[in-house]
N, C-alpha and C positions, 0 to 999 in steps of 0.2 A: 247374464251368466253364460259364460261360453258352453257351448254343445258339450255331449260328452258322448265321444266315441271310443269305444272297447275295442281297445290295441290287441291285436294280436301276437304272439312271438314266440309259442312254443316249435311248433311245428319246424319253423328258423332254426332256432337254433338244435334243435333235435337232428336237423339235416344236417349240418353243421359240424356237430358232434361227432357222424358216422364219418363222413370225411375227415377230420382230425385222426383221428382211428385209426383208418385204413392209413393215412399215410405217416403215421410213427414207423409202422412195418417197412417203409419203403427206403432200399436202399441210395434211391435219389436224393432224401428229406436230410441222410445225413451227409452226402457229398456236400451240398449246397449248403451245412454250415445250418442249419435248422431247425434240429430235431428236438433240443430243450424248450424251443419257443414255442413249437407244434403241442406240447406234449402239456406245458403249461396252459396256454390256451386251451385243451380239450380238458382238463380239471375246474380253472374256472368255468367253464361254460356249464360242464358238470352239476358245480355248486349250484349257480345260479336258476338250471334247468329246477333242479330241486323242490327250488319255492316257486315258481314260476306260473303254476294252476292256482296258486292260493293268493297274485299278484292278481292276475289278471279277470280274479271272480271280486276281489276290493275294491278292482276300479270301476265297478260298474255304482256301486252306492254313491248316492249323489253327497253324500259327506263323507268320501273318500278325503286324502291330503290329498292336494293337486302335485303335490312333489311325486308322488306315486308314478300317473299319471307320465309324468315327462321324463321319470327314470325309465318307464317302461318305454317309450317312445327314444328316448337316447339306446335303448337297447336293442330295440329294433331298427335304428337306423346301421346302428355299431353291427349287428346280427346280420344284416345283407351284405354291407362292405366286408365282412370277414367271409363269408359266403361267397362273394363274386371272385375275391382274393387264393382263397382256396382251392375254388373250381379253377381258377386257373392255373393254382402251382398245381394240382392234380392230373391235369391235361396236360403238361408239360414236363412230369412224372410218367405219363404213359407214353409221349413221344420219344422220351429218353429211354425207356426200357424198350419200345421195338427198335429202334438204333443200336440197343446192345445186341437185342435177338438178330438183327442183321447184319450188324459184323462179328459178332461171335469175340468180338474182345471189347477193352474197354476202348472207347475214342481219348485221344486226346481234348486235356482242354484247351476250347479254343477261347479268342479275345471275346467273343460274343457271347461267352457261355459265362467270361468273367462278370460280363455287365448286368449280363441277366441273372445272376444268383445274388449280386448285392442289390438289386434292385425290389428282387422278390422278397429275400431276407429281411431289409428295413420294411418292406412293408406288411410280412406277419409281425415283425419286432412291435410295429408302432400300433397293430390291430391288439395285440394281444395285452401291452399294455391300457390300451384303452378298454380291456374287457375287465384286468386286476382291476382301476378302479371302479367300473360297474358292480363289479363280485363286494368290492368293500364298500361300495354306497347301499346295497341290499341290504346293509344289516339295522339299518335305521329303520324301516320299515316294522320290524320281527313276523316278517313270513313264517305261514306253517311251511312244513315240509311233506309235501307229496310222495306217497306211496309206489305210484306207477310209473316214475320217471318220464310223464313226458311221451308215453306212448299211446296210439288209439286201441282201444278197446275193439275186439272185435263188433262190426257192422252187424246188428241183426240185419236177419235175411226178410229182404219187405218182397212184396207184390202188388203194393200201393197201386190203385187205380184211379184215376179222377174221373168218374164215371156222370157223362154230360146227362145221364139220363135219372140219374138221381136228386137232380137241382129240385130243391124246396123253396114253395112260395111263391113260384112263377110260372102258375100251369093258367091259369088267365090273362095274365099278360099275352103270353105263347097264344092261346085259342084268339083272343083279339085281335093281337098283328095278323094268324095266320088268315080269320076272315075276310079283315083290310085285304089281303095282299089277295086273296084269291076270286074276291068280287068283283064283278063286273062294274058296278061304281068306281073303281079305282083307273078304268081305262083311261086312256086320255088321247084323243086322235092326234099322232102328229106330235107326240111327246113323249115321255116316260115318268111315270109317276115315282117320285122319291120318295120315301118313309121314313123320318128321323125314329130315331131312339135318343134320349136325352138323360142324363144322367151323371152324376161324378163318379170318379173314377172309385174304383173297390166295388160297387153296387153290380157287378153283373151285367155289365149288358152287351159286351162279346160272348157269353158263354148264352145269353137269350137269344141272340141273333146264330148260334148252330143248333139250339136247338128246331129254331125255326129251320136251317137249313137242310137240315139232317130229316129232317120229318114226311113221309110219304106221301101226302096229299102233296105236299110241294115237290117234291122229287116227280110228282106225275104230273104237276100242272105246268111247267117248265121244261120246254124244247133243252136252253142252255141253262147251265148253272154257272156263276165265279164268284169266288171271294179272294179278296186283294185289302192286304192289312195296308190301309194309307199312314197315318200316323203322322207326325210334325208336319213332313218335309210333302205335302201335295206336288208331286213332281210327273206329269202328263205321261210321262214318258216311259218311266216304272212302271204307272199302275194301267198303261195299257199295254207293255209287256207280260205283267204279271197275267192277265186277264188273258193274253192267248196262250200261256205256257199252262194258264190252271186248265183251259178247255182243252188243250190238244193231246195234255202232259208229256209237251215238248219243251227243251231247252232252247233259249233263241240267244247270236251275240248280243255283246250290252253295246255296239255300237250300231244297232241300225236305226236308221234316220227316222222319226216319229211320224212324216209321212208316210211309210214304209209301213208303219204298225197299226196305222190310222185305217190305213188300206187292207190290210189283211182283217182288222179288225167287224171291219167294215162288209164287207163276204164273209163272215159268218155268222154276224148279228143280223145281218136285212131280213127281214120279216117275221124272224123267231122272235118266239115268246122269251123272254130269259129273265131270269133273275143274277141280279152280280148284288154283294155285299161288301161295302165301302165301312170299312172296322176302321174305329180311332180315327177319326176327322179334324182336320183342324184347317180352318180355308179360312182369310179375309178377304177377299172378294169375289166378286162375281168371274172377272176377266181370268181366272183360274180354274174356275169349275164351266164356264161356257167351251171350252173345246171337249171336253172327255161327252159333257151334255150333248153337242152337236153329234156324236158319235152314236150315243146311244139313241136318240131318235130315230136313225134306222132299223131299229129292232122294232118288232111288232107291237101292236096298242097295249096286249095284256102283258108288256115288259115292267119290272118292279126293278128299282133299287131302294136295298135298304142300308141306309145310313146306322153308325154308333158314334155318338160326340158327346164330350162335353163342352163344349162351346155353344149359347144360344144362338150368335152369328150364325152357326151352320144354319140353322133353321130359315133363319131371311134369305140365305142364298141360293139354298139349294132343295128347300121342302115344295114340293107341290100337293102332297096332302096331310093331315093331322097329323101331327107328330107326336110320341108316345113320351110320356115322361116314369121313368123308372123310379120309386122312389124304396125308400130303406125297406128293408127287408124286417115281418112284422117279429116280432120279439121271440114269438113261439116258433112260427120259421128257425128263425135263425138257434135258438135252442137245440132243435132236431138237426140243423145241420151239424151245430157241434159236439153231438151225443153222439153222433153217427162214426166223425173222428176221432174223438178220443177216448171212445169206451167201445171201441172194434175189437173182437175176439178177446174183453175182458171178462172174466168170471169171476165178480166177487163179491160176497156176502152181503145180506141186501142190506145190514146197515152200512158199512163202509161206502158202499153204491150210493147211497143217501146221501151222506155226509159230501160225499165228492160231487154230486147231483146241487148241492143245496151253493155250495161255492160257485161249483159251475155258472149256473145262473147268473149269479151276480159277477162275475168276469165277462159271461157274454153280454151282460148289461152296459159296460163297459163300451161293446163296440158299436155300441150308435146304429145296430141295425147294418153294417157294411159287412156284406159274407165273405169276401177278401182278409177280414181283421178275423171274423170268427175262424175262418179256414186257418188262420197261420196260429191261433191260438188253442184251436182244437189240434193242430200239427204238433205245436209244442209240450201240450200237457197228455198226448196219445203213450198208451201202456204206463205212464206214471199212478200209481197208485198210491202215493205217500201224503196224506192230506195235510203235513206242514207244504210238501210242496207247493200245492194248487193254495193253501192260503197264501205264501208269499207273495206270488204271481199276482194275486189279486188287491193284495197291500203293496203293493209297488210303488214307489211315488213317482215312477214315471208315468201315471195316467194322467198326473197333475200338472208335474214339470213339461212335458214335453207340450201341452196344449199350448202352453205360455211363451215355450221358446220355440219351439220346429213345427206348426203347423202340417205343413205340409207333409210330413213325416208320421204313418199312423201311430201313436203307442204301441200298441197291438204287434204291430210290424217288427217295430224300433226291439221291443220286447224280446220277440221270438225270436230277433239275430242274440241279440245279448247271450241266449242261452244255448246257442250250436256252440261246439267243442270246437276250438280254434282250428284243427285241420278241414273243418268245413266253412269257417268262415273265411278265408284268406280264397277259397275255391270260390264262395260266394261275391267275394267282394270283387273277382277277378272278371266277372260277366258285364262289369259297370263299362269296360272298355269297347263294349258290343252296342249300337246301336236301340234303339227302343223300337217294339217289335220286331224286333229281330228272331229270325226263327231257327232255334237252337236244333243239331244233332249232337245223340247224346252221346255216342263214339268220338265225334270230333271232338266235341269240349273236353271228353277225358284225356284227347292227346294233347290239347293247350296242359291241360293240370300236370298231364305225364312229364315233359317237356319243362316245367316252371319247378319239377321238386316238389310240388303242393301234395302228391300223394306220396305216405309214409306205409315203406313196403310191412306185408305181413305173411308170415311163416306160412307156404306154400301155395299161397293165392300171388298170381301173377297184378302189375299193376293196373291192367286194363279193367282187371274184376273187380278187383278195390274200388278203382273210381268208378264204377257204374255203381259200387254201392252208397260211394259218394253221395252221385246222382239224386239215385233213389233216396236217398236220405233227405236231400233238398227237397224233392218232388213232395216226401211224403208230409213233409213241414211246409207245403205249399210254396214255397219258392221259385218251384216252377210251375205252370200249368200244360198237361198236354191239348193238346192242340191238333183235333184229328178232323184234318180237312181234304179229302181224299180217300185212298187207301194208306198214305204212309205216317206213320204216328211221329209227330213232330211233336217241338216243348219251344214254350215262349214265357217272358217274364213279364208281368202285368208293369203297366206303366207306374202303378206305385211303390211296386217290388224293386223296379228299376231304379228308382229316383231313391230308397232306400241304398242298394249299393253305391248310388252315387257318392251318395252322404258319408259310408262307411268306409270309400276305399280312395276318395281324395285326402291329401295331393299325391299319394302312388301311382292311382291310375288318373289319367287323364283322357278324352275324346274332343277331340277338335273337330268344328262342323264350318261350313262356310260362312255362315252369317254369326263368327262367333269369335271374338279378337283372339287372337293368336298368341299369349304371352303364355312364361311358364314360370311364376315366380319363384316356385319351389322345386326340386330337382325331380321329374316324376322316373318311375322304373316302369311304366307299361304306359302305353300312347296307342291311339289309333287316329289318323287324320282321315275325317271322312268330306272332304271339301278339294274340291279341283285345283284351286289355284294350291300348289304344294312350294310353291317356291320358296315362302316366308317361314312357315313351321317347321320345311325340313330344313333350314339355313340356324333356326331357334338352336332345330334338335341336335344339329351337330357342333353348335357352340358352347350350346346350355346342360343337355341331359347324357354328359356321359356316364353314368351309372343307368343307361335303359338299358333293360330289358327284354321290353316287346315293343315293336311296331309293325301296325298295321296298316299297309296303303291301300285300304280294295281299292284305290280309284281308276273311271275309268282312260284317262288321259294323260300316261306317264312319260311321255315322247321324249324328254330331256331329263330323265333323270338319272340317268348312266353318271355322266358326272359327278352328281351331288352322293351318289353310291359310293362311289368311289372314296370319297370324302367320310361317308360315314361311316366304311369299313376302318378306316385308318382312327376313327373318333372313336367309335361306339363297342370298346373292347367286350365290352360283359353283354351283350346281345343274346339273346337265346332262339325268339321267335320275330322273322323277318317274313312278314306274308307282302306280294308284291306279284297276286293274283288277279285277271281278267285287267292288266294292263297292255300296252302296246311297246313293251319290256324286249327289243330284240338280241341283248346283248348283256350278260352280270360277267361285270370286272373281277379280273383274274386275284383281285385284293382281294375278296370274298374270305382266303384263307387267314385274313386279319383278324375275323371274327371267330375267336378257336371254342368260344362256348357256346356256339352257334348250335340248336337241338333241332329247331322246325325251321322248314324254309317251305314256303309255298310259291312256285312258280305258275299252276295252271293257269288256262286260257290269256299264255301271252306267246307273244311272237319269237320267242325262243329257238336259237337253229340250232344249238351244240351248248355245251355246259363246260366251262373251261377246266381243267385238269386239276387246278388247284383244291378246288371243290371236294377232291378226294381226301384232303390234308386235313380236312374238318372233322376228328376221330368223334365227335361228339352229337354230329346230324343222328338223331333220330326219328325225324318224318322227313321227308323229301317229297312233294307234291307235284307232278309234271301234268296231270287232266288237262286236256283237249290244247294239249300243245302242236299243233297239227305239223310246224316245221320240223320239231325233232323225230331224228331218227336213228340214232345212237347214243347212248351211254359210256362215258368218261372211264378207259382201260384201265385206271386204276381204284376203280369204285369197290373195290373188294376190300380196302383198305381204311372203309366205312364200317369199324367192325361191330358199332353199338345201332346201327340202324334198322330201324322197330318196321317200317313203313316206306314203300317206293309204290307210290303209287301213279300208274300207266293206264291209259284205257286199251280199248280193244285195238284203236287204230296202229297205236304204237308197236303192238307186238305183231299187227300183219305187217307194218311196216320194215320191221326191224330184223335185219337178216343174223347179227351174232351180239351175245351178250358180251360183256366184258369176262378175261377170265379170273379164275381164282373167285367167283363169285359164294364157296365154301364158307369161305370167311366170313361170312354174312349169318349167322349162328342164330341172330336175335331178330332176322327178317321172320316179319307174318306175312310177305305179300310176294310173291313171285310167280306170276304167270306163268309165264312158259319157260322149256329148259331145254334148247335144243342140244344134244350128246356129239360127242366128237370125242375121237381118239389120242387132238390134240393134249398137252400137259396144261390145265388148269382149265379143262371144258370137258374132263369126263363124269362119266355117273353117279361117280364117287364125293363130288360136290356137294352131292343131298347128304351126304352121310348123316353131317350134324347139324341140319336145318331143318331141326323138330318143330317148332316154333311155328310154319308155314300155317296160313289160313286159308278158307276161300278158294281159288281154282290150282292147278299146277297141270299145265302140260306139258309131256314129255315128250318129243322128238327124236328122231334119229333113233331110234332103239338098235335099230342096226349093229353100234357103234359101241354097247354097253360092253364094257369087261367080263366086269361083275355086278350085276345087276341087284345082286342083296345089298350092297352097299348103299341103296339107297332108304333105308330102314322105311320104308314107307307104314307097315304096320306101325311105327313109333310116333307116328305124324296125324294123332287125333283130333287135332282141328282143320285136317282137310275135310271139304266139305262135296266139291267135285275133282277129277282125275280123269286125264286124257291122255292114253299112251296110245303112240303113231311110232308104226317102220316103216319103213323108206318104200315105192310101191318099183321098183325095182325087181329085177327078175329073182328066185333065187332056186335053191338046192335043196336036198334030202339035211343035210349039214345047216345049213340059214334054218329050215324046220324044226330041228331039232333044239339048235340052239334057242328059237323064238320060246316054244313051250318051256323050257327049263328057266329063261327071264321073266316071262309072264308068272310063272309059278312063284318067283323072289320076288315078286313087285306085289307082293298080295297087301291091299291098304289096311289100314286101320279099320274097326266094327263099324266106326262113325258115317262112314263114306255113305252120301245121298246122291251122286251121279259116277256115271262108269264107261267112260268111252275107249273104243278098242279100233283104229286104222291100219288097215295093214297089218293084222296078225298072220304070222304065216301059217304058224302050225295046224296040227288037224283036231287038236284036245284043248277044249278049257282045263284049267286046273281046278282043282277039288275047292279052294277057296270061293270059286266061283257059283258052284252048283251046291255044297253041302251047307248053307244055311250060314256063313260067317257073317254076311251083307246083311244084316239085318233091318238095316235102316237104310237100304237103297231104293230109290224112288223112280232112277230113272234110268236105263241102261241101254246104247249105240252100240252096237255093230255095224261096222263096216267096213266089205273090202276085205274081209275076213276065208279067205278063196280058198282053204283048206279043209274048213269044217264041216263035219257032212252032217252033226247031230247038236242038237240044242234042248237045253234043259233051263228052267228058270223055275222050276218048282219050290222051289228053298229059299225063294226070296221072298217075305211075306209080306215086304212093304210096297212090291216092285209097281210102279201105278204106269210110267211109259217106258213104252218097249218101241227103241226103231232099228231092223233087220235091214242091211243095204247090200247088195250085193255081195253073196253068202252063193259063191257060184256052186257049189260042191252042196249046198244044206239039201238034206234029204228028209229027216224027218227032228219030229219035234213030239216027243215021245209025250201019249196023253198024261197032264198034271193037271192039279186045280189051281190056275190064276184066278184066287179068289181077288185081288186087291190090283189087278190090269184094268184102267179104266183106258188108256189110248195106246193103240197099236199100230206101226207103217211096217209094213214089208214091202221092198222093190230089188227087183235084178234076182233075186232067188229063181233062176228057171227049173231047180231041181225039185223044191219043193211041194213035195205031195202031199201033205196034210197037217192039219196045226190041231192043237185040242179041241174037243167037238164045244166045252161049252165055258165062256169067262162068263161069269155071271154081273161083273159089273164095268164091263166095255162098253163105252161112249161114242168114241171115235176108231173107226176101222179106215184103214188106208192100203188095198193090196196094187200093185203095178208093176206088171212085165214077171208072172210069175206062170209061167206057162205050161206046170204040170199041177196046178194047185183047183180042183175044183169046186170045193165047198167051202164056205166062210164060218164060224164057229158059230155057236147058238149065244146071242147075247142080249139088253136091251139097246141097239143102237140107236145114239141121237145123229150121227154125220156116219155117212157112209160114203167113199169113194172105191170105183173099181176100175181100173184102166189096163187097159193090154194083159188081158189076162187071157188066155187062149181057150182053155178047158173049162172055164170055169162056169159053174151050170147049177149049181144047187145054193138056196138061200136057208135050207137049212128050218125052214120056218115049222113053230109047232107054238107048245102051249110050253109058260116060260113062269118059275117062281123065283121072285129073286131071295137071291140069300143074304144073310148078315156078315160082319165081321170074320164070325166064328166058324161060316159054312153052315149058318142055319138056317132054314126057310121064313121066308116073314112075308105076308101080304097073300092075297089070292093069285090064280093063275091067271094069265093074259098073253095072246099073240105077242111072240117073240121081236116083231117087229113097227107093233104098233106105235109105239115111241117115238120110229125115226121121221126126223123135221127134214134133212138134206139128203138127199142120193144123186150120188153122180154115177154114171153108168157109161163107159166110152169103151170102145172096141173089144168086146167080149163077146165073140160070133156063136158060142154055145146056149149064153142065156135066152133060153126060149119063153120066158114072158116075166114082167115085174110081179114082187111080191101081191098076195092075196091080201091080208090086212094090213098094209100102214096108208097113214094121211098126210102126205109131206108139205113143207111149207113151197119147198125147193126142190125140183126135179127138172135131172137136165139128162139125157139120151143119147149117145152119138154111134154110131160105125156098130149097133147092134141089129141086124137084121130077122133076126129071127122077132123081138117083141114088137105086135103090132098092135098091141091096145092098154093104155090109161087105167090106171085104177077106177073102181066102182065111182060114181058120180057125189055119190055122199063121201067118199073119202077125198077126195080132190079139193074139196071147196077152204081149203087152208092155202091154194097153191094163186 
């Protein structure tokens, strides 16, 4: 009995739909002879949408008619070719109309314009008939007819957490390993003791290997720590890259020579203690695992690795002590765990609670003890109160079928895709083209979803919120797991989850690996080649899959594929996402413009020196990626003409790099990323650019202020997802007039509430504005001055989030009028010679930094942990007494104590007034220099920390 896979196609043709729509309205649809066959097409599809929820919940019953089935499947084949069709007479409807807006009359037509409208023409003629008889084959079926057309329902708002510390039924396994590993029995002279975990997959035993990690005796009894997800492909080379980017949290290129990593590796293992965890192992011999082994033998005797496999092999190759074997999770476990998820923040009457208790059970029964099966089944039946529901679920007959035919495939699993609402499946199914372990961000996969149509907009939520509700929606149905290895919260899909999308999203998507023949029988719409040799699959792709979509080449040895580009721009019309990242790529052919539905392009970490012009032609780029392109250093003069582009993303080097933007960069309306913005007087480089680039995210600096007009032009109060803002004038002489003007611009430039940093260079004037001082910053965290040569007074009273403060050369500041910085925990002041006095007391200051302030003598009353004081001339009082510290509110909490007992660091360099070091503190770290006057050490009992 063949599989049965639950087609997806609303979503399709719902997008579908909206395009049809918008271009009835358009006056190009009827030039081109079109607009009956547009307009037919968007009725049928209409119909069809109709029944379309009621098709694709029939096909899932295993005595569905199989004719169902392959109409729905002809529909979705029919549903993307009219889609790529569309998108392209749509894009070529919006080239035609800025050709009108640029000449201001109509063109003539030309011979190319002939060929290209009867070209286009027969090919909606010929889609659209193929959709009339779709519409008349639906009727054999007798679908209901759905209420909601086809639309999603708003996303409850989740805060789903996969909390590693709530894991049920594995606090003895945990206390076992951790003994194992922290006993001195485990030593081994001259070796490194390995620790398998043993287990099939779903049973937990990556999420037991962080608990171990994550756990304080082991955080104490380990010099180093790494964890490095191996998975299939055991490749030296990675996973001892991986290993010094986890220790350093450095990024390293992916081309240095394994000697190279062997050696770095190597100086910083020698005689530490370390522990590294080797996740998802799969190794067949020894001659594989003997060089990463030779390595870690230079780490010291009490070094641990701990192994996760399901493979017994690992054990003979790699175990040199008892290995643990994980088995099913006990019944009651696994109960609690999924009580835990699908009766969260439920309230309801205790027989109902029963009756769904009583079913419950016997579904978890169901999952053989695998907490992977419980989690995606407590996922699926979470906030459902309906107990026909939860019986269904539990009378399934795929607990039966699927033992018989898909093994490999949990029920459980297979189950809880069935029941996501098709705009989450087609997002789910779309992760199969990523690699296994692969470690997801969940920003980026919303821009693949953004970029492919898979999210369906919703009335006043932008698409990036949608799909992270997406996300969440997956995450909380277990889909994904996070995965918090470090500080940064990452998400990765369990190798069974994986091998599920597999299942659901071939032959669409496809992933080629090197040891994995290369054919494509059926015509796929998304590819990733993940295997070096690219010669035969990209030679397939350009003969075989021109209806793709996505391709993705991470690889890292693309030396010759300029050519075969060239080739596939001219092949591969309907392309959207071309990643062709951390290759050795110095060159993308000026054809690039062939691909007009082109959304995502990832260039980073290649060898890229310039971006050819054509590139601008592409009105439909929506992410553009250039990270750690170190050659480029300019930007394509007509990139302004990029008008739907979400996304340019540049590192830091780029923008020191880069002396002018391209202009007219205004036009860029739907940009969320633009660093910097240096102002010119030039036409298409003034201030006025920001007008309507609300949208900005993340940092913006601005330049040249010098040069602004009109400086309200840039609506920055309208620009609430900026998060930091840097305005710089020119440091150039100026005038009474340049003063005046500065204040009056600084005054328009007032940012949105939102803003959490605030940098000021080169202001000339002698006044903040009132925005600055009267409370509007609410949420400002962190605020530079500098260079600021006018100001003689400062106030930050009003700021109550304000935590760093850095004062730079503020020639003219005089005073700093007493306020309570209750919420200043770090403070620099340097180059102020004017300044006579700051507030006597910040009650939650950390870090103090004064230097070359040489009318300043007392430091404020604080708990300091780092203290530095350099060239400070007068400066002679520490201010020191008895110190309460306050709360949030400005309330006292705790008893009194020496104001300076606290501090661990002081540095003290040329401050000729201080005549002796504080009375009480015990530092760790004290350093002295060019102070003549202190000739004696703290008390003997305080010192002994030093």
């Amino acid at each position: 009995m063949a599989d049965i896979v639950s087609i997806f196609v609303d979503p399709i043709v719902t997008a579908i739909i909206d395009t049809a729509v918008s271009l009835i309205k358009e006056e190009f649809v009827a030039i081109q002879g079109v607009e009956e066959e547009v307009k037919k097409l968007s009725k049928n599809l209409k119909t069809i949408q109709a029944v379309l929820k009621d098709a694709e919940q029939k096909q899932l019953d295993p005595a569905c008619d199989e004719t169902l089935r392959i109409w729905l499947s002809n529909l979705k084949d029919a549903a993307c070719d009219a889609e790529d069709i569309l998108d392209t007479f749509a894009t070529e409807t919006f080239l035609w109309k800025r050709k009108q807006q640029v000449r201001e009359i109509c063109p003539l037509i030309s011979i190319g314009n002939i060929r290209y409208k009867s070209s286009v023409a027969h090919k909606i003629k010929e889609i659209s008939a193929t959709f009339n008889e779709i519409e008349k084959e639906k009727n054999k079926f007798h679908l209901d007819i759905s209420s909601n057309g086809g639309r999603p329902q708003n996303l409850p708002q989740t805060t789903f957490f996969v909390d590693t510390t709530g894991v049920f039924g594995r606090d003895s396994e945990k206390e076992r390993l951790i003994n194992q590993m922290l006993s001195n029995e485990s030593d081994v002279e001259g070796d490194v003791s390995v620790i398998p975990i043993i287990g099939m997959g779903g049973l937990g035993k990556t999420t037991l290997a962080q608990l171990i990690f994550i756990d304080e005796r082991v955080k104490k009894h380990f010099e180093f720590k790494m964890w490095v997800c191996v998975s299939v492909d055991f490749n030296l080379r990675r996973i001892l890259k991986e290993m010094i980017e986890f220790h350093t949290e450095m990024e390293f290129p992916n081309n240095l020579a394994t000697s190279i990593l062997v050696s770095r590796l190597i100086k910083l293992v020698s005689g530490k203690s370390i522990l590294l965890v080797l996740d998802d192992v799969w190794i067949e011999n020894y001659e594989q695992w003997a060089p990463l082994h030779d390595v870690l033998k230079q780490g010291g005797k009490a070094s641990r690795v701990l192994v996760t496999t399901r493979d017994i092999n690992v054990l003979k190759i790699m175990g040199t002590q008892p290995h643990h074997s994980l088995d099913d999770l006990p019944e009651n476990e696994c109960w609690s765990l999924f009580k835990k998820i699908a009766f969260i923040d439920c309230n309801l009457p205790v027989d109902i609670q029963k009756e769904l208790e009583d079913i419950g059970k016997k579904i978890v029964g169901k999952c053989n003890g695998l907490p992977l099966a419980v989690k995606a089944m407590g996922g699926l039946l979470r906030g459902n109160v309906h107990k026909n529901n939860w019986e269904q679920i539990l009378r399934h007959s795929i607990w039966e079928l699927e033992k018989s035919r898909r093994p490999g495939i949990l029920p459980a699993l297979k189950l809880s895709y069935d029941h996501l609402p098709s705009y989450l499946k087609q997002c789910f199914a779309y992760c199969s083209i990523f690699p296994k372990a692969y470690v997801f961000d969940r920003k980026e996969l919303v821009k693949f979803w953004m970029v492919e149509a898979f999210i369906q907009p919703i009335q006043q939520t932008s698409l990036e919120e949608t799909g992270i509700e997406y996300f969440d929606e997956l995450l909380m149905r277990s889909f994904f797991q996070i995965f918090n290895i470090g500080d940064k919260e990452r998400y990765r899909m369990h190798d069974l989850i994986h091998d599920l999308a597999v299942s659901v999203s071939t032959p669409q998507c496809c992933l080629v690996k090197d040891n994995k023949l290369c054919d494509f029988p059926e015509m796929p719409r998304h590819v990733s080649l993940l295997c070096q040799d690219l010669q035969n699959p990209t030679s397939q792709i350009i003969e075989k899959c021109t209806k793709l979509r996505t391709l993705l080449l991470p690889s890292v040895d693309l030396k010759n594929v300029g050519q075969d580009l060239d080739k596939m721009f001219h092949s591969l019309k309907y392309i959207r996402v071309l990643d062709l990242s951390s290759s050795s790529l110095s060159k993308l052919p000026s054809s690039i413009e062939e691909v007009k539905l082109l959304r995502y392009l990832d260039l980073s970490r290649t060898e890229i020196k310039s971006l050819p012009s054509s590139l601008c032609n592409l009105c439909n780029l929506q992410t553009v990626k250039l990270l750690g392109c170190v050659w480029l250093f300019r930007l394509p003069k007509d990139l302004g003409k990029m008008v739907k582009l979400h996304y340019l993303e540049l590192d830091e080097m780029f923008w020191f790099k880069c002396q002018t933007l391209p202009p007219r960069m205004g036009n860029l309306t739907s940009l969320r990323t633009l660093h910097a913005f240096a102002v010119s007087r030039t036409s298409g480089y003034g201030i006025e650019e920001l007008k309507n680039m609300a949208n900005l995210t993340g940092t913006l600096h601005i330049s040249n202020l010098d040069n602004a007009v009109n400086a309200v032009d840039t609506k920055l109060n309208e620009k609430e997802s900026l998060r930091k803002l840097v305005l710089e004038w020119s440091d150039k002489d100026f005038n009474q007039e340049d003063q005046v003007r500065a204040e009056r611009d600084l005054k328009d430039l007032q940012p949105h509430s939102n803003l959490e940093e605030l940098a000021l260079f080169h202001f000339k004037g002698s006044n903040f504005p009132l925005w600055m001082t009267d409370g509007v910053l609410q949420n400002l965290v962190r605020l530079t001055l500098s260079h600021c040569t006018k100001c003689a007074t400062l106030s930050v009273g009003q700021l109550p989030n304000l935590r760093e403060l850095y004062i730079k050369r503020m020639q003219e500041l005089q005073e700093w009028p007493e306020a309570l910085c209750h919420s200043l925990v770090r403070l620099h002041i340097s180059n102020c010679p004017n300044l006579r006095k700051v507030p006597d007391l910040m009650p939650n200051l950390i870090v103090l930094k004064i230097k070359k302030c040489d009318s300043l003598k007392a430091i404020p009353m604080a708990p300091f942990e780092f203290l530095i004081l350099i060239d400070n001339l007068v400066m002679e009082d520490w201010q020191e007494g008895e110190f309460i510290a306050l709360d949030d509110q400005g309330n006292h909490e705790g008893d009194p104590k020496p104001t300076l007992i606290d501090l661990l660091e002081l540095k003290l360099e040329d401050c000729p007034d201080m005549q002796a070091l504080p009375l009480f503190f015990a530092p760790q770290k004290l350093e002295i220099r060019g102070c003549g006057l202190i000739t004696a050490l703290p008390h003997p009992l305080l010192c002994q920390r030093l």
